[in-house]
N, C-alpha and C positions, 0 to 999 in steps of 0.2 A: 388070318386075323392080324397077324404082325404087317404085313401086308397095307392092311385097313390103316392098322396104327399112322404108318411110315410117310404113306401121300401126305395126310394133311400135316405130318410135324416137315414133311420138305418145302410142302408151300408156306406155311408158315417161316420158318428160317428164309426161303424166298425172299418173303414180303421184309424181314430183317434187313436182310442184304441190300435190297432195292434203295430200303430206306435211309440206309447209308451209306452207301453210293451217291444216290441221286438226288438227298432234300437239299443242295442245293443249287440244284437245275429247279427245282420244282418255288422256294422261299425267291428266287433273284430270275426270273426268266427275260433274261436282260437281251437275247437276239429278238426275241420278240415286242420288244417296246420300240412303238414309233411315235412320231411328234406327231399333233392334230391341232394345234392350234398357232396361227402367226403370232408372232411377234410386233409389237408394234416399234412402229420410227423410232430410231433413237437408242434403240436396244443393244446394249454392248457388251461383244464378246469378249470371257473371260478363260482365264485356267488358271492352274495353282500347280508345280509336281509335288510329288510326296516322295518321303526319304525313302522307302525304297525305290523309286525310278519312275513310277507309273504317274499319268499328267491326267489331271480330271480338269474339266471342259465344262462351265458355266455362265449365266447369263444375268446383265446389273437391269433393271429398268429404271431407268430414271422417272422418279415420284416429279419435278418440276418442282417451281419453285414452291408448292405446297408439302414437298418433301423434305430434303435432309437442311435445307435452304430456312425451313418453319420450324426445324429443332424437333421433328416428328424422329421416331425410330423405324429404324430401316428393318422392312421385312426380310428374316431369313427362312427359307424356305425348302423342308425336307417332306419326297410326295412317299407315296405309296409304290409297294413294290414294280406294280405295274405301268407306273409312272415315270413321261420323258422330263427331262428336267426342263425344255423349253414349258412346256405345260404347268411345270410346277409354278415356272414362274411370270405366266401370262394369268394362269388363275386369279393367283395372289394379288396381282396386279391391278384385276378386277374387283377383287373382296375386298381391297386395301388403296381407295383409288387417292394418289397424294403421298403415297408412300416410298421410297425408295425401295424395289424386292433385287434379294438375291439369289439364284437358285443354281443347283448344280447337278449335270449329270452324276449318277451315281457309278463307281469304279463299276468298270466292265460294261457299262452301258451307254453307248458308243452316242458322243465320241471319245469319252473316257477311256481312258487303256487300264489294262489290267483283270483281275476277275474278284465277282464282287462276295460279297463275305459276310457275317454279321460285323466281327472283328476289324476286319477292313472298313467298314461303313462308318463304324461307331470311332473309329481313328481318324480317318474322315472329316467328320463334322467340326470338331478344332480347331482343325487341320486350315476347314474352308474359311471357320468365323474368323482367325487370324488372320488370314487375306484380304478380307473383307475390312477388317480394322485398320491396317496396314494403308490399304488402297484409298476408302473415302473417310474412316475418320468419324464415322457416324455419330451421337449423341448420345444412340441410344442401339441396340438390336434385340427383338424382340423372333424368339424362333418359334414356327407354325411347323407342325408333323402332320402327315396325314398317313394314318395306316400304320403300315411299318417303319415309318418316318416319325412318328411319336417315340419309337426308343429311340432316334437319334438325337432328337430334340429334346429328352428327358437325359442323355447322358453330355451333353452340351450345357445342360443347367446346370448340373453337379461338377462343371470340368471348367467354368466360363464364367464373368460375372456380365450373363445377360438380365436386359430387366425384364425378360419375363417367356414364359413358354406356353404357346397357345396348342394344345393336344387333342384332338381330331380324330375319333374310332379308336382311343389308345387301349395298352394291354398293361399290365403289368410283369408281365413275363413272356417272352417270346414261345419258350419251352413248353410253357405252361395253356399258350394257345393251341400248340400241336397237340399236347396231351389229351388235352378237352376234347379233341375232333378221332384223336385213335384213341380209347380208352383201353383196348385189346391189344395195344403194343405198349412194349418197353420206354415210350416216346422217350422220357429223359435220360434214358441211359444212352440212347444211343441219339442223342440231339448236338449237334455239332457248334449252332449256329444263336447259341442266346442271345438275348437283349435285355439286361433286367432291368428294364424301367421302373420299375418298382424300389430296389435298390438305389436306384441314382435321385429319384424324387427325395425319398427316404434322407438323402444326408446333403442334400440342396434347398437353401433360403430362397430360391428365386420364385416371385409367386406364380402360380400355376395354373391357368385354365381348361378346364376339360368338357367337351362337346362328345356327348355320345351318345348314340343308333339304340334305341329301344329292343327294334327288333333284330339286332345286328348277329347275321348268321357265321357271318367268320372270324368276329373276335367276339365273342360270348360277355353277354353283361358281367358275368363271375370277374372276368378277366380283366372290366375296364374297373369292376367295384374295388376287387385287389387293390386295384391301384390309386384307387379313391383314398384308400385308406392308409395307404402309405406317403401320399403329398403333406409335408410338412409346412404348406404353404399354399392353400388352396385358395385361390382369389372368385374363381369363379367356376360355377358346376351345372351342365344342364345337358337333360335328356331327352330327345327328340321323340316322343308318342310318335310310333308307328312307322319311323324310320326303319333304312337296312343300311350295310355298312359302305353299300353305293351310291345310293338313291337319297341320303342324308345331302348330298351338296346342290338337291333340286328343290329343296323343303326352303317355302319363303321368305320364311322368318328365318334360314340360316344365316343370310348376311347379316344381317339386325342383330343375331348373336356374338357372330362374330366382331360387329363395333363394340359391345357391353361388354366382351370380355378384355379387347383389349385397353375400354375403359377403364376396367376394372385393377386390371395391370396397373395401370400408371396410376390411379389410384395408389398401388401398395406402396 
C-alpha cells in the first residue's frame, strides 16, 4: 500500500520539479521563433544594449510622410511570445498604415543576445521606448501588446508617459494565467516569471485600450476581466464574439477596431 502511496506523490513532485526547471523554456521559446514576413523598402535596422551587456536588435518602419512628418504617433510594438519581432513589426505596419512602428526582438530571441525573462522583458520595454525617443523624437508613442506583450505594454504605461496603450488578448496577471490552466499545481508558489499587468494599469493615467478573444483558450476571459477592472483609464473596450486568442487577428472588423481604439486614445 505505501508502495501505491509513493508513485504518484514521485510523479507529482516530478511534475513540481519540471515546472521549475523548465517554465521558462516553455513562457519564452525563443530557438524556436522564426520571421515569416518581409520587410518592406526602407525598413531600418536598429539596436539598443542594456546595462548589463546584452544588445537587442529591432526594426524602425518608416510611416512616410503620413507618419511622424503628420504629427501621428509612432507605433511601439510588443508581439506575442511566439513572436519574431521583424513580424511584429510588418504587422503593425499594416494595421497602422501612415504610421511610424517600432519593434524589437525580444532578449534571447535572436538576434537579440542574452536569455529572455519576464523581468528581463518588462526592463526592456523602457529600456527600448527611450531609444526610440532619443533617435526620432516622435510626438507622440502609442504601445500595442499582443499576448504576452500586453504586460509589457501595461508596465511601459506605468513607467512612461506614453499617450496611450493599445492591449490585445491581455491578462492581468501572468501567474495568474498559468494558475488557471494548472489548478492541481502550486502554480504561484513556484512561478518565477510574473507580469502584473494588472498592477501596472492600476497606478497608470495612460488611457487604455483593450481588444479581447471571447473564446480565448490561453488567456481566459477571468484574466483579461481582472484586468478590465483594474484599468484606471479605460478608453476603450471590446470583445470579439466567437474569437480565439489566434484567430482574433483574422476577424474583419479587427482592423476597424483597431482605428476606433486608437481614435479613442487621442481622444483622451
Amino acid at each position: 500500500m505505501w508502495t501505491l502511496l509513493l508513485i504518484p506523490a514521485l510523479l507529482y513532485l516530478a511534475v513540481l520539479a519540471a515546472l521549475w526547471l523548465f517554465q521558462g523554456r516553455i513562457l519564452f521559446p525563443a530557438r524556436a521563433v522564426e520571421g515569416t514576413h518581409a520587410l518592406p523598402p526602407g525598413a531600418t535596422r536598429l539596436s539598443v544594449d542594456t546595462p548589463d551587456g546584452e544588445r537587442l536588435h529591432g526594426v524602425h518602419i518608416d510611416g512616410g510622410g503620413g507618419g511622424a512628418a503628420a504629427g501621428r504617433p509612432l507605433i511601439l510594438g510588443f508581439g506575442g511570445n511566439a513572436w519574431n519581432g521583424d513580424d511584429v513589426a510588418a504587422t503593425l505596419a499594416d494595421l497602422f498604415p501612415g504610421h511610424d512602428v517600432v519593434a524589437f526582438h525580444f532578449r534571447g530571441y535572436r538576434p537579440s543576445s542574452g536569455r529572455p525573462s519576464a523581468a528581463a522583458l518588462l526592463a526592456d520595454g523602457p529600456l527600448v521606448h527611450d531609444e526610440v525617443v532619443r533617435r526620432y523624437r516622435p510626438s507622440a508613442i502609442v504601445a500595442v501588446g499582443f499576448s504576452i506583450g500586453t504586460g509589457i505594454a501595461a508596465r511601459l504605461a506605468a513607467e512612461r508617459p506614453i499617450a496611450g496603450a493599445i492591449l490585445v488578448t491581455p491578462f492581468d496577471s501572468l501567474a495568474g494565467v498559468a494558475a488557471q490552466h494548472y489548478p492541481w499545481l502550486p502554480v504561484r508558489l513556484l512561478f518565477r516569471h510574473e507580469m502584473p499587468a494588472g498592477e501596472d494599469l492600476a497606478r497608470s493615467r495612460v488611457p487604455v485600450a483593450i481588444l479581447a478573444a471571447a473564446g480565448d483558450d490561453l488567456i481566459l476571459p477571468a484574466r483579461t476581466e481582472a484586468l478590465r477592472r483594474r484599468a484606471s483609464n479605460l478608453a476603450y473596450d471590446r470583445t470579439f464574439a466567437g474569437a480565439g486568442h489566434n484567430d482574433i487577428y483574422q476577424r474583419a472588423d479587427f482592423r476597424a477596431a483597431l482605428s476606433e481604439a486608437l481614435a479613442r486614445i487621442a481622444a483622451r
